[in-house]
C-alpha positions as CSV (number, residue, x, y, z in Angstrom):
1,X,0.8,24.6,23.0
2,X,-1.7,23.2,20.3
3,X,-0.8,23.6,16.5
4,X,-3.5,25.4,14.8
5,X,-5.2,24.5,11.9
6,X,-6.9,27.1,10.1
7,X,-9.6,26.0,7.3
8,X,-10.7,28.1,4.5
9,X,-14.7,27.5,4.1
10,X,-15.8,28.5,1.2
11,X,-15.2,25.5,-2.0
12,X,-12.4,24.0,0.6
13,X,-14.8,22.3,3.5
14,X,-17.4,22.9,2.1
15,X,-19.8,23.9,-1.1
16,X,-22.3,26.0,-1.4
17,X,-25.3,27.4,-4.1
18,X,-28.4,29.0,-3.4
19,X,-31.6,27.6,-5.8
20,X,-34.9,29.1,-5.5
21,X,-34.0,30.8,-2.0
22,X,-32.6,27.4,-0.2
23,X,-29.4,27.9,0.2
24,X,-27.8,23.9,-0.4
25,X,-24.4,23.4,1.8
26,X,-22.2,20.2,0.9
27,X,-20.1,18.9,3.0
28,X,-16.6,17.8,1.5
29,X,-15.7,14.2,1.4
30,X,-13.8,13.1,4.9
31,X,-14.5,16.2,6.5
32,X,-15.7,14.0,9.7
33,X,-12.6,11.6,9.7
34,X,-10.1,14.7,9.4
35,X,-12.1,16.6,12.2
36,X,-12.2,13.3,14.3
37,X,-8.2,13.2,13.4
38,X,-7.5,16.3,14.3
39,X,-9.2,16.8,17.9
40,X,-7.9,13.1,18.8
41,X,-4.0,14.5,18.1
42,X,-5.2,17.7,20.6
43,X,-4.9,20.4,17.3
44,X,-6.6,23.2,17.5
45,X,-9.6,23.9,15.1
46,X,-10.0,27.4,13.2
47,X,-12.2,28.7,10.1
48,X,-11.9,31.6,7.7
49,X,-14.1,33.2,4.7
50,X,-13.9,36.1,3.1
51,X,-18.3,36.0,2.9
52,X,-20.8,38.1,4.5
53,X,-21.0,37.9,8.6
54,X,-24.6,36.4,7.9
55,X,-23.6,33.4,5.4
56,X,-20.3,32.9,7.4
57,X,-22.2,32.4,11.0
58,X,-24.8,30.2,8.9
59,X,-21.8,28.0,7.7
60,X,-20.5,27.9,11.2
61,X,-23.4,26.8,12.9
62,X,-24.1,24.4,10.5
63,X,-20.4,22.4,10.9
64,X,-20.2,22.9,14.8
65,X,-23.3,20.4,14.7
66,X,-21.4,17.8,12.7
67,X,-18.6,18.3,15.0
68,X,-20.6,18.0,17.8
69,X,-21.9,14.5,16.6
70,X,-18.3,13.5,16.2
71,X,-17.1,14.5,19.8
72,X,-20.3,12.8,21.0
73,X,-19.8,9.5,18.9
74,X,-15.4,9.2,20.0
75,X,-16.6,10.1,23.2
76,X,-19.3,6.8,23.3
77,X,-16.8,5.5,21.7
78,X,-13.7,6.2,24.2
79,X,-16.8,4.9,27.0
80,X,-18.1,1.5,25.4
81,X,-15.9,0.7,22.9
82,X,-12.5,0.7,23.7
């Protein structure tokens, strides 16, 4: 059995504002290297906010895109690399 790791979003992965309608998300530093960490040791990757369904999906969607480039690039990198 995995250990779990459960993130809080909100001012802990990441940042937030809205400004003139555009809502700006920042990214904290090393988020990528800790994600890459984490699914290379086989733990299990959870997230938790206390916002609005809407702002929370919209947050979600946004990191399992950076995640995704990170399982693609240790995957090439498991393929050509190593």
């Amino acid at each position: 059995m995995n250990t779990l790791i459960i993130f809080d979003l909100d001012h802990t992965i990441i940042h937030s504002n809205y400004n003139n309608n555009i809502l700006y998300i920042y990214v904290r530093p090393n988020f990528t290297e800790l994600i890459n960490y984490l699914k290379e040791n086989n733990y299990d990757i959870a997230f938790w906010s206390l916002g609005e369904v809407k702002y929370v999906n919209l947050i979600y969607d946004f990191l399992k895109k950076i995640i995704l480039l990170i399982l693609i690039h240790y995957l090439f990198y498991l393929k050509y690399l190593n």
